[in-house]
N, CA and C atoms as an extended XYZ file, in Angstrom:
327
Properties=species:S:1:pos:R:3:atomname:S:1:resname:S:1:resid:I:1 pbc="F F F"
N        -1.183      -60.074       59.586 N   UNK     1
C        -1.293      -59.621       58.222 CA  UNK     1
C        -2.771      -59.443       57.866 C   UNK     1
N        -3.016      -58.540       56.882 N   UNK     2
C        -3.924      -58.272       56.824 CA  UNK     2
C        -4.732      -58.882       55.690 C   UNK     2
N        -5.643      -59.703       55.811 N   UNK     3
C        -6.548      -60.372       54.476 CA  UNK     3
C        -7.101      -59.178       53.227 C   UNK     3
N        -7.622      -60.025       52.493 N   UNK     4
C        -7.974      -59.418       51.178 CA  UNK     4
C        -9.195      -58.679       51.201 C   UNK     4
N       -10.141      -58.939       52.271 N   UNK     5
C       -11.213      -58.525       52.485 CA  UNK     5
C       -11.091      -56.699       52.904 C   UNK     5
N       -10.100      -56.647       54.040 N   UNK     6
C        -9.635      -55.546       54.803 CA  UNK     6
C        -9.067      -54.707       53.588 C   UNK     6
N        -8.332      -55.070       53.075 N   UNK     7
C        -7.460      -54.399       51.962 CA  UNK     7
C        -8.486      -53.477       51.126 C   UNK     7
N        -9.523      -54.424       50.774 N   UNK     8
C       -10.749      -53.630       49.470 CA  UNK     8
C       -11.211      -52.984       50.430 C   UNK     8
N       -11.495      -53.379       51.402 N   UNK     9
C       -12.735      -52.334       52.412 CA  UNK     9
C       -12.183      -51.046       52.664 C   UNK     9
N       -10.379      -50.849       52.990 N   UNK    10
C        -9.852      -50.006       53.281 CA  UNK    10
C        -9.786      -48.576       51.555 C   UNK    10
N        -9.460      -49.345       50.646 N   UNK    11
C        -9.324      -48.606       48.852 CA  UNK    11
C       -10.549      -48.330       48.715 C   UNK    11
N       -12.038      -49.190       49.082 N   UNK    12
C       -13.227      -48.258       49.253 CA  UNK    12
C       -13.681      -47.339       49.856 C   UNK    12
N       -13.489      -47.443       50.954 N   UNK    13
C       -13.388      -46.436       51.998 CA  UNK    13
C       -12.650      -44.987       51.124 C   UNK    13
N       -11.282      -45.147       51.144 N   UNK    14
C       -10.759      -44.209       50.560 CA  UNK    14
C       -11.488      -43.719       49.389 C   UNK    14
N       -11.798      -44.509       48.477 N   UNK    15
C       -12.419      -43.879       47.345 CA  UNK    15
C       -13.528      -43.096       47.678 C   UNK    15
N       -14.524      -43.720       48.258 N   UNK    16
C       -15.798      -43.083       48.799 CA  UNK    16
C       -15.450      -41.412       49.355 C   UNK    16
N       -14.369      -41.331       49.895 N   UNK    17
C       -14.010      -40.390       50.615 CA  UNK    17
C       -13.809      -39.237       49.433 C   UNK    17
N       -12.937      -39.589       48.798 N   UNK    18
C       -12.584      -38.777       47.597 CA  UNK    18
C       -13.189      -38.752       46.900 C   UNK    18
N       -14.331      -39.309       46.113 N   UNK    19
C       -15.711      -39.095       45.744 CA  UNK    19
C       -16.383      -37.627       46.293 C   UNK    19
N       -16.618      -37.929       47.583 N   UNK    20
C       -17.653      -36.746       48.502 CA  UNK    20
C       -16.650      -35.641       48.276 C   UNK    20
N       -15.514      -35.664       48.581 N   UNK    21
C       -14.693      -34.574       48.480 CA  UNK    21
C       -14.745      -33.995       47.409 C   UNK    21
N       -14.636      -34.555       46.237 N   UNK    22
C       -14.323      -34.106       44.710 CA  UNK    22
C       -15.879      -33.716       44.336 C   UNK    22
N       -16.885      -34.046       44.959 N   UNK    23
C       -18.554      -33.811       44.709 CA  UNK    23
C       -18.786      -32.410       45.444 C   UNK    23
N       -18.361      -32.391       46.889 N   UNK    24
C       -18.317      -31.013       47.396 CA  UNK    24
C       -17.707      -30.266       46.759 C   UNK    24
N       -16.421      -30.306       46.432 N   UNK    25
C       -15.889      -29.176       45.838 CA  UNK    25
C       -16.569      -28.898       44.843 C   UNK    25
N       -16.971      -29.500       43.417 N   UNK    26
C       -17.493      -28.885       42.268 CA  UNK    26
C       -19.449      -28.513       42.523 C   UNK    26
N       -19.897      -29.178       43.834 N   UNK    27
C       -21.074      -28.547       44.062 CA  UNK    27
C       -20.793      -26.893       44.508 C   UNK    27
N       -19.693      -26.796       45.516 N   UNK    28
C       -19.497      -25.549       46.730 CA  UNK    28
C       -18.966      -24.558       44.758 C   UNK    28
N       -18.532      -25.125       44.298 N   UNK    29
C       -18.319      -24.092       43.232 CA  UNK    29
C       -20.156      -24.243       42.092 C   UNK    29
N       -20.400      -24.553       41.892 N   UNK    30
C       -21.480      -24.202       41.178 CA  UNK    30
C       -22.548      -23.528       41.626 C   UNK    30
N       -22.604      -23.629       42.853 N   UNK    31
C       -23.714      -22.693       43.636 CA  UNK    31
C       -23.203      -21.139       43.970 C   UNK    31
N       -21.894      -21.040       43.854 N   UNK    32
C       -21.007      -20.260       44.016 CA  UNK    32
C       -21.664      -18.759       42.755 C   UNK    32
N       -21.453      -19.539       41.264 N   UNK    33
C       -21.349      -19.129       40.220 CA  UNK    33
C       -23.171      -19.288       39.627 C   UNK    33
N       -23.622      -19.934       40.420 N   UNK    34
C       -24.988      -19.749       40.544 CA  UNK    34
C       -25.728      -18.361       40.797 C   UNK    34
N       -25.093      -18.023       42.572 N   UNK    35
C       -25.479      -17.021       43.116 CA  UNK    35
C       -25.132      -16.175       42.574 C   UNK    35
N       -24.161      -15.783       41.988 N   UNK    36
C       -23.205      -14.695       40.862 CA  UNK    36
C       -23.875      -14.261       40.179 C   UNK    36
N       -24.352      -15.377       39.725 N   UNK    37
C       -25.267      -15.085       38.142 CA  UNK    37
C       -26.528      -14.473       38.366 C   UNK    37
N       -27.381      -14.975       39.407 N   UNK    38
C       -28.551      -14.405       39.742 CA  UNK    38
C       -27.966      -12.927       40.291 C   UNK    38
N       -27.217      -12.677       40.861 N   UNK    39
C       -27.312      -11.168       41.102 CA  UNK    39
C       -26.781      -10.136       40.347 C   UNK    39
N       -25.805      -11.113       39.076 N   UNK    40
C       -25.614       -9.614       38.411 CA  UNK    40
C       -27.267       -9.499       37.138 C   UNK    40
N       -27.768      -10.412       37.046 N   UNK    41
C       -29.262      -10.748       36.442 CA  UNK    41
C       -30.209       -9.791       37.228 C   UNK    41
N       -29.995       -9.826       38.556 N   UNK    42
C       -30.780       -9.049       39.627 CA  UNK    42
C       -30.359       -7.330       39.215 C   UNK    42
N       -29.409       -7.204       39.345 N   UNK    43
C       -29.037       -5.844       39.696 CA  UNK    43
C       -28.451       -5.500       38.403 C   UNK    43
N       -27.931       -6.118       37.365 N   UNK    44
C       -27.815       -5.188       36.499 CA  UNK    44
C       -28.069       -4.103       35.270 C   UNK    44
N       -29.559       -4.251       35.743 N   UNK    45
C       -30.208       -3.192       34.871 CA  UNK    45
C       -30.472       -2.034       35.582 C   UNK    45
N       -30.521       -2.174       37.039 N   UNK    46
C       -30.185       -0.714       37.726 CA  UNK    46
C       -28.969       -0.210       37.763 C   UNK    46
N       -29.459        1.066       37.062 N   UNK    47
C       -27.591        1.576       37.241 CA  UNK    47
C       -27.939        3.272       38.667 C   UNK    47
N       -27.806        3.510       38.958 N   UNK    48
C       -28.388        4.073       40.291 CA  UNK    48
C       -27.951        5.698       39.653 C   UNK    48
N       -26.560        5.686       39.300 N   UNK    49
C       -26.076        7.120       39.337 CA  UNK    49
C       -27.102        7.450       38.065 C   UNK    49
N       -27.409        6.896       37.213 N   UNK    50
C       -28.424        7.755       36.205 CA  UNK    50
C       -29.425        8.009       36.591 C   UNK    50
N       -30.372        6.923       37.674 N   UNK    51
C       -31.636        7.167       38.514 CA  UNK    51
C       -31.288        8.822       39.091 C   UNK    51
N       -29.968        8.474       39.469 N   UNK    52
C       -30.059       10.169       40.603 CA  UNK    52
C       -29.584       11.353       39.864 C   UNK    52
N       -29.139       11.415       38.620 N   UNK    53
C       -29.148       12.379       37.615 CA  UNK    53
C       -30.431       12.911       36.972 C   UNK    53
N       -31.480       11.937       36.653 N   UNK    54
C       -33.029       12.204       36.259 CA  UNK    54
C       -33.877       12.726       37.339 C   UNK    54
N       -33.693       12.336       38.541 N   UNK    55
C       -34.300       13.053       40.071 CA  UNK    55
C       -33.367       13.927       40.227 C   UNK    55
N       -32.603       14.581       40.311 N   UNK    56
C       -31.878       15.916       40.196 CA  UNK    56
C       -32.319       16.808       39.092 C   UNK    56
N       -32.015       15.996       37.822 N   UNK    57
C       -32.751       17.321       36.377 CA  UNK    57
C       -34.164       17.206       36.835 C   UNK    57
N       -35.176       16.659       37.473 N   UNK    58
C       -36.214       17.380       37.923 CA  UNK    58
C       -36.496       18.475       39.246 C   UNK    58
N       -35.239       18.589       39.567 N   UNK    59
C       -35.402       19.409       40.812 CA  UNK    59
C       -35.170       18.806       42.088 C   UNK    59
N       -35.110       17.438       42.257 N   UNK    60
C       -34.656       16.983       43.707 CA  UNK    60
C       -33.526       16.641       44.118 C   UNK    60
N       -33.021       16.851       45.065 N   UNK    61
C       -32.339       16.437       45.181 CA  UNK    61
C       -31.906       16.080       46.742 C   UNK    61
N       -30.540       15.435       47.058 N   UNK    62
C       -30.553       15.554       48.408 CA  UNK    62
C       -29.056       14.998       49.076 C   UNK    62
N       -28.539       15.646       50.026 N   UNK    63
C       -27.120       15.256       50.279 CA  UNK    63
C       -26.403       13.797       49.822 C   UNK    63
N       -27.229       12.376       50.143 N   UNK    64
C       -27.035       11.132       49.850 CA  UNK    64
C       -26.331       10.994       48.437 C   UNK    64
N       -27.780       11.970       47.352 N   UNK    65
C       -27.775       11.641       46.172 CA  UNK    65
C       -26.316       12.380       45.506 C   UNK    65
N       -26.004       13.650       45.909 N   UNK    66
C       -24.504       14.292       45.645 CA  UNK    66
C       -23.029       13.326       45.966 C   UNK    66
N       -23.704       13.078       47.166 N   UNK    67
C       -22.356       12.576       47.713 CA  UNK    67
C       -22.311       11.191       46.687 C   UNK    67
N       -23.279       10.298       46.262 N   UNK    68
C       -23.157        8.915       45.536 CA  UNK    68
C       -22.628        9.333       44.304 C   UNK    68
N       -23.236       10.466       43.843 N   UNK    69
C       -22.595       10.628       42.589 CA  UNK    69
C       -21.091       11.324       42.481 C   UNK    69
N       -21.196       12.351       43.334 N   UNK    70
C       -19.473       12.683       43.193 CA  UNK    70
C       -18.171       11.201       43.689 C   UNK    70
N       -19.142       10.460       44.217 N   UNK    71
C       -18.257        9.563       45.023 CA  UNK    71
C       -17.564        8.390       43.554 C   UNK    71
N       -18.922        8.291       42.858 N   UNK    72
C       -19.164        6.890       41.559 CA  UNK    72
C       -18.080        7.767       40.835 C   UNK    72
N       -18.598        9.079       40.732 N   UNK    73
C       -17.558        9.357       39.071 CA  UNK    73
C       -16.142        9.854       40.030 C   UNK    73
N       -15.600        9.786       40.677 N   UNK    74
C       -14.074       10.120       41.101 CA  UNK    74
C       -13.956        8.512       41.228 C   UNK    74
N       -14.324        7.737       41.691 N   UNK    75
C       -14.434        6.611       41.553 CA  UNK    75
C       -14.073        5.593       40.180 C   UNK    75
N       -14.428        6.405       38.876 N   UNK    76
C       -14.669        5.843       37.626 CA  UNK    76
C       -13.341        6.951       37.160 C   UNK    76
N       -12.622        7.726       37.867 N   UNK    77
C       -11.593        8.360       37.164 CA  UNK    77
C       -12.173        9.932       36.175 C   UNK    77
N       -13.768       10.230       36.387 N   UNK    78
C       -14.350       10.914       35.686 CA  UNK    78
C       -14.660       12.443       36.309 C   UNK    78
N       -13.569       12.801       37.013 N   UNK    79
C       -13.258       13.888       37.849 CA  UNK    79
C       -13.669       14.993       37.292 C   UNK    79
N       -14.027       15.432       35.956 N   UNK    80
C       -15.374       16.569       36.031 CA  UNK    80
C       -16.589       16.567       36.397 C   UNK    80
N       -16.882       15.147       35.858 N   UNK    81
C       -18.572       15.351       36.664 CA  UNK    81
C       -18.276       14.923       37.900 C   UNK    81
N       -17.559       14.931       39.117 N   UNK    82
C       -17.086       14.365       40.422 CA  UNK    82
C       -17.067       15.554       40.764 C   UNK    82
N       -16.338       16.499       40.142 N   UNK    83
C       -16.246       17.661       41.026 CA  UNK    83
C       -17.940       18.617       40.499 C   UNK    83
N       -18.218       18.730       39.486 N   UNK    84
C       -19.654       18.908       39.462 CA  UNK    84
C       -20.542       18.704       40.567 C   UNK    84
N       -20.566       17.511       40.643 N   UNK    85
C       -21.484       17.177       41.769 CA  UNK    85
C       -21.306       17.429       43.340 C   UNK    85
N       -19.827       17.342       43.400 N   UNK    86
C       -19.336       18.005       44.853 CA  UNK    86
C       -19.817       19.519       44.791 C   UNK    86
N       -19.317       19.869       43.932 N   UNK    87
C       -19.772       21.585       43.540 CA  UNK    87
C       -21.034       22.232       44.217 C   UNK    87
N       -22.170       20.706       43.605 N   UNK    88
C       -23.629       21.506       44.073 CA  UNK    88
C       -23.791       20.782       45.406 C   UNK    88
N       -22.843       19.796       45.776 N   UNK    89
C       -23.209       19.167       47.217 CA  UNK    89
C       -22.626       20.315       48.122 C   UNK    89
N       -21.728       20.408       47.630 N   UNK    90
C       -20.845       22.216       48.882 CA  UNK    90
C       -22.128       23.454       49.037 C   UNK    90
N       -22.309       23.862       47.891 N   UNK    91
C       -23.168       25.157       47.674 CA  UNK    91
C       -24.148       24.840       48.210 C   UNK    91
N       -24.897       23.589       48.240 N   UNK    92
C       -26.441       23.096       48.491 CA  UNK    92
C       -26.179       23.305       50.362 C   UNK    92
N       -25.843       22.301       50.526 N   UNK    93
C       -25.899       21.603       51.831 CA  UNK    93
C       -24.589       22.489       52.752 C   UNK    93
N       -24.957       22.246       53.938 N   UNK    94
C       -23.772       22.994       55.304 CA  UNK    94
C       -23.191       21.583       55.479 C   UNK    94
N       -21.618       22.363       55.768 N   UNK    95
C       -20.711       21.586       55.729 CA  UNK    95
C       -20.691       20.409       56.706 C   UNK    95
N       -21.418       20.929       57.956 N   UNK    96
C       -21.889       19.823       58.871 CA  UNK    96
C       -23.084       18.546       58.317 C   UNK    96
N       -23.453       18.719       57.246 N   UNK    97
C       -24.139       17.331       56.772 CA  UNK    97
C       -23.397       16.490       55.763 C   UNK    97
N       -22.472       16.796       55.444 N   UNK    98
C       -21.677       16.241       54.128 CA  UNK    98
C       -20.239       15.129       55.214 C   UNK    98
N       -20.273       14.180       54.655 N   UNK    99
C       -19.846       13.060       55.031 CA  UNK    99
C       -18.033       13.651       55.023 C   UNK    99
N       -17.126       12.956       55.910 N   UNK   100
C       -15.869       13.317       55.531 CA  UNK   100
C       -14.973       12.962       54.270 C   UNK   100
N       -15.621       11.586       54.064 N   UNK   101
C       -15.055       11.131       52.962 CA  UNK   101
C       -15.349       11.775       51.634 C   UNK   101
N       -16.606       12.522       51.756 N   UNK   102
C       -17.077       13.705       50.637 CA  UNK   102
C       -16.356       14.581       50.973 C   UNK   102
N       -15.968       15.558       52.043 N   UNK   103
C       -14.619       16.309       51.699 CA  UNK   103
C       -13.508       16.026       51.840 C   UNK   103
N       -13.266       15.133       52.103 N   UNK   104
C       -11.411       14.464       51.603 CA  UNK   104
C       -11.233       14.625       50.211 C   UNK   104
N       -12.555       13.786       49.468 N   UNK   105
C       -12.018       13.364       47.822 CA  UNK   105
C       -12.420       15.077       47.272 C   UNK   105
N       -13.316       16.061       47.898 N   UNK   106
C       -13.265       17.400       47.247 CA  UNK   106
C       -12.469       18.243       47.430 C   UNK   106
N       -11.449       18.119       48.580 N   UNK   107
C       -10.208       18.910       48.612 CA  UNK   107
C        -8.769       18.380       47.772 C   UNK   107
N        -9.058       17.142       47.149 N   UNK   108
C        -8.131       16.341       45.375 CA  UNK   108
C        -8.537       16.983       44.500 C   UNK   108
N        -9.673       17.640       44.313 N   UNK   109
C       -10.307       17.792       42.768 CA  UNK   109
C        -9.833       19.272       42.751 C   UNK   109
């Protein structure tokens, strides 16, 4: 049989255990919602498709920048300016530089 000593050592043990456990879990989640936070803090004042609308109304442009934008607004359900931008990605560029997935979603519109 087992003494009184063994008994506590064994309910500490256990506790200790479930301690670390219950400490990991709510650490593995706060660093979680940590990192979250810093990156929508990081990134959300760039919004990219307006960057590549202002370098286009000045004249530049370039297959990448068509294809991101027809891709964002069919993407966002906003299938005029999607096909807009496919529009000048077709006319601009030969069909051999334009990605497939840029003409899959331009043969929907």
């Amino acid at each position: 049989m087992k003494n009184k000593h063994d008994i506590l050592h064994m309910k500490a043990s256990r506790l200790i255990i479930l301690n670390f456990s219950l400490l990991s879990m709510f650490t593995a989640k706060s660093q979680t919602v940590y990192y979250d936070s810093i990156n929508k803090q990081k990134y959300a004042l760039v919004e990219i498709h307006k960057t590549y609308e202002r370098v286009i109304a000045k004249g530049y442009d370039s297959v990448e920048m068509f294809e991101y934008l027809g891709n964002y607004y069919y993407a966002n359900s906003d299938f005029k300016k999607s096909k807009q931008y496919f529009d000048l990605l077709f006319k601009k560029y030969k069909t051999s530089q334009i990605s497939s997935r840029s003409k899959e979603l331009y043969s929907t519109l």
